[in-house]
N, C-alpha and C positions, 0 to 999 in steps of 0.2 A: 264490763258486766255490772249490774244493780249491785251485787252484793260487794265490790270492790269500790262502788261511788259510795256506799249506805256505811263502811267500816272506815272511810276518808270521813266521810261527817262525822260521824261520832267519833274520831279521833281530834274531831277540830270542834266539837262542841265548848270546852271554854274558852277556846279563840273568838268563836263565835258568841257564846254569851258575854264574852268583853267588848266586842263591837257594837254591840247592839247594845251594852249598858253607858259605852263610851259615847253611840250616836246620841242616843235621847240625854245627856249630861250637856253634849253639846247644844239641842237644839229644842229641848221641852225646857221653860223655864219652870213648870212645875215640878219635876223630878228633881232638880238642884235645891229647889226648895225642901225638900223631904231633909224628915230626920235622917239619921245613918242607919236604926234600925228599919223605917220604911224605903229607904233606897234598896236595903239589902233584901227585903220579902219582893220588892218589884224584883231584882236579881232571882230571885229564886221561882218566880214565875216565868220569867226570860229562859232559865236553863230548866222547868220542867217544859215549856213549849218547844225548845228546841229539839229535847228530849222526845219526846212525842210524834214530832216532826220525822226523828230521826226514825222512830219503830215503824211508824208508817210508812215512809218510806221503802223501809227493810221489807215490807208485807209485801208476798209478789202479788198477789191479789188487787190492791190498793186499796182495801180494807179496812177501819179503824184497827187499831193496834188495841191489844183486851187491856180493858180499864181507862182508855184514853175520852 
């Protein structure tokens, strides 16, 4: 069911925000280049997208999630 895949992702939301900050470390040279404090605000855009991702998702509608 949706709401058993929608509570798997957001249980892996910082799995997933580490993949996705480990892929682009790998393969953006401009992300290596970044400060620590600019790598970490990209990070925190990474996990409110996932975030986001994840509410909509969850919407049986397929909806925006309110505030997104």
């Amino acid at each position: 069911p949706r709401s058993t895949t929608a509570d798997a992702l957001q249980r892996a939301t910082g799995a997933l925000s580490t993949a996705a900050t480990a892929r682009m470390d790998a393969e953006l040279p401009w992300f290596r280049e970044l400060s620590a404090p600019d790598r970490s605000g990209v990070g925190l855009i990474v996990q409110a997208g996932i975030k986001a991702f994840v509410d909509w998702f969850r919407a049986d509608d397929g909806s925006p999630a309110p505030g997104a």
